[in-house]
ZALOSE-114575 format. One record per residue (C-alpha): residue in one letter; x, y, z. Coordinates in steps of 0.001 Angstrom, whole numbers, plus 500000, padded with zeros to 6 digits. Example, Ala and Ser with C-alpha at 12.3 -4.5 7.8 and 13.67 -1.06 7.14 Angstrom:
% residues 2
A512300495500507800;S513670498940507140;
% end
This chain:
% residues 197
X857341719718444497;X854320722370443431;X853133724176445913;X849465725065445729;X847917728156446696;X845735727823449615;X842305729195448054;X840149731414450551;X836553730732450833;X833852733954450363;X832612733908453403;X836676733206455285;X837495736784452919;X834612738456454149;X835398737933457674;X838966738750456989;X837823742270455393;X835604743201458393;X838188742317461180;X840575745116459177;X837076747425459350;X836949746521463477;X841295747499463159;X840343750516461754;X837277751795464102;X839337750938467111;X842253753007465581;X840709755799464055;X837231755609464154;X834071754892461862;X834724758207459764;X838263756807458688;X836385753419457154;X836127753917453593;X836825750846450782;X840160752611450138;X841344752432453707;X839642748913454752;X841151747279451572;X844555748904452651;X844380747466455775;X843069743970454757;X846180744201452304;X843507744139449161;X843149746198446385;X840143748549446302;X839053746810443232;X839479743297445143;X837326744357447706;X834381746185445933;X834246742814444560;X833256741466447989;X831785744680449769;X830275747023446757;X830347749848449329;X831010751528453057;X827461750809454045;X827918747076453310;X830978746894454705;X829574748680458057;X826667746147458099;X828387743303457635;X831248744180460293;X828254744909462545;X826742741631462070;X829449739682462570;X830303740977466533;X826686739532466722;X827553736359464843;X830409735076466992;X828815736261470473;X825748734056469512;X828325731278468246;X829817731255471684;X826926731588473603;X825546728787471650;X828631726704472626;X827658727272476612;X823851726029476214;X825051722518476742;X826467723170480536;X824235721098482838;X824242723314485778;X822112726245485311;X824067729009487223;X827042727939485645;X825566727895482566;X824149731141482976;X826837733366483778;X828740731708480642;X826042732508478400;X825552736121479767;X829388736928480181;X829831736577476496;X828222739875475776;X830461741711478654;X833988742918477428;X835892740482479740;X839072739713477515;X840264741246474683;X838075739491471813;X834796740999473058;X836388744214474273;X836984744996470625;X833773743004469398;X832004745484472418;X834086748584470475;X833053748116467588;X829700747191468498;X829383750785470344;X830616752430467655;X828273751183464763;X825629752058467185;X826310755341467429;X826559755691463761;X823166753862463453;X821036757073462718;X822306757818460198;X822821753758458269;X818858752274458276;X820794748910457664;X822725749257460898;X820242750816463199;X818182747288462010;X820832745276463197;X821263747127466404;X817999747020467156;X817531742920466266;X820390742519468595;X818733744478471593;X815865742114470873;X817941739117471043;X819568740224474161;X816539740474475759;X814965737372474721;X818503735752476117;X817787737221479361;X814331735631479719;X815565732753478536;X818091732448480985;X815609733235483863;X813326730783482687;X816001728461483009;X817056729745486327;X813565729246487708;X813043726009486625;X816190724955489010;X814417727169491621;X817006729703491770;X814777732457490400;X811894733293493709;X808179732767491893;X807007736295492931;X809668737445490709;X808109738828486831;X810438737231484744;X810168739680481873;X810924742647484702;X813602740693485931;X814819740214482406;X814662743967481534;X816431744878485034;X819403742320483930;X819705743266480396;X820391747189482112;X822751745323484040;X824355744044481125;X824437746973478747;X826377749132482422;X828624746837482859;X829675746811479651;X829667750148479471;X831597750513482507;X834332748365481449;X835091749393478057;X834587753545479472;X836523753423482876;X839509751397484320;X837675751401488069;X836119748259487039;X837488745405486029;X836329741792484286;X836430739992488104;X834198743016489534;X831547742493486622;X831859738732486492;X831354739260490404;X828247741662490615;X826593739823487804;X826593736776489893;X825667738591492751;X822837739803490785;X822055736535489628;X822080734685493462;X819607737482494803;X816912736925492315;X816544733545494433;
% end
């Protein structure tokens, strides 16, 4: 019997190569990533992997843009959830560090930010992800006050600006201190949620 090698798509390598860039920011930090450590870490050869990612700033975006990727991919999987609040705390909790997939997607999300002044590329993807974020949370009021559980005095872009704050402390909160915890967030977010009605 011939076994034959199981062949690994482009795009299955590159995702592969930036999870061992997230294994090394959560270790070390951005200023360890380099092609030499990543591709030691993604058990590569630095050769192999210039061949994917021709440098660290490629490497950094794509990493970057790939936390984004699978939030959105999840979220995306929620929009289908008939009732609205239900629906709305899935959609929104996928951006909160509430298990250990998007506490590291969070940390490494944080820490490409901070290096965003000085990577153009990564300060753009920041900064289309803020956007994003914020045109989530009006679309989720929308939806909310179509069902009536968002009062019509309420400014839905004001509301949307106060619960994208909301977001971005929480998150904050929970990946910074251990006095909060997922339940607490999950909780005041829904609190937050029932007293926009």
């Amino acid at each position: 019997m011939t076994l034959v090698p199981r062949l690994i798509d482009h795009d299955e390598r590159q995702q592969e190569i930036a999870e061992a860039v997230w294994r090394v920011i959560r270790r070390e930090g951005v200023s360890a990533v380099s092609v030499r450590e990543v591709a030691a870490e993604a058990g590569l050869s630095s050769g192999s992997l210039r061949h994917i990612f021709a440098s660290k700033a490629e490497l950094l975006a794509y990493s970057m843009q790939l936390v984004h990727v699978r939030a959105r991919d999840r979220i995306v999987a929620h929009l289908s959830i008939p009732d609205a609040r239900e629906r709305a705390l899935a959609v929104l909790g996928e951006v909160l560090p509430l298990d250990e997939t998007r506490r590291c997607e969070m940390e490494v999300n944080l820490a490409l930010v901070s290096e965003s002044p000085a990577h153009p590329s990564l300060r753009k993807i920041a900064l289309d992800a803020h956007d994003a974020l914020r045109q989530g949370c009006i679309a989720v009021l929308t939806a909310l006050a179509k069902e009536g559980l968002v009062s019509n005095d309420r400014d839905i872009e004001a509301e949307a600006i106060r619960l994208h704050a909301l977001l971005d402390g929480l998150a904050m909160h929970l990946v910074l201190g251990d006095n909060d915890s997922p339940d607490t967030a999950e909780a005041a977010l829904a609190a937050h949620l029932d007293g926009l009605a």
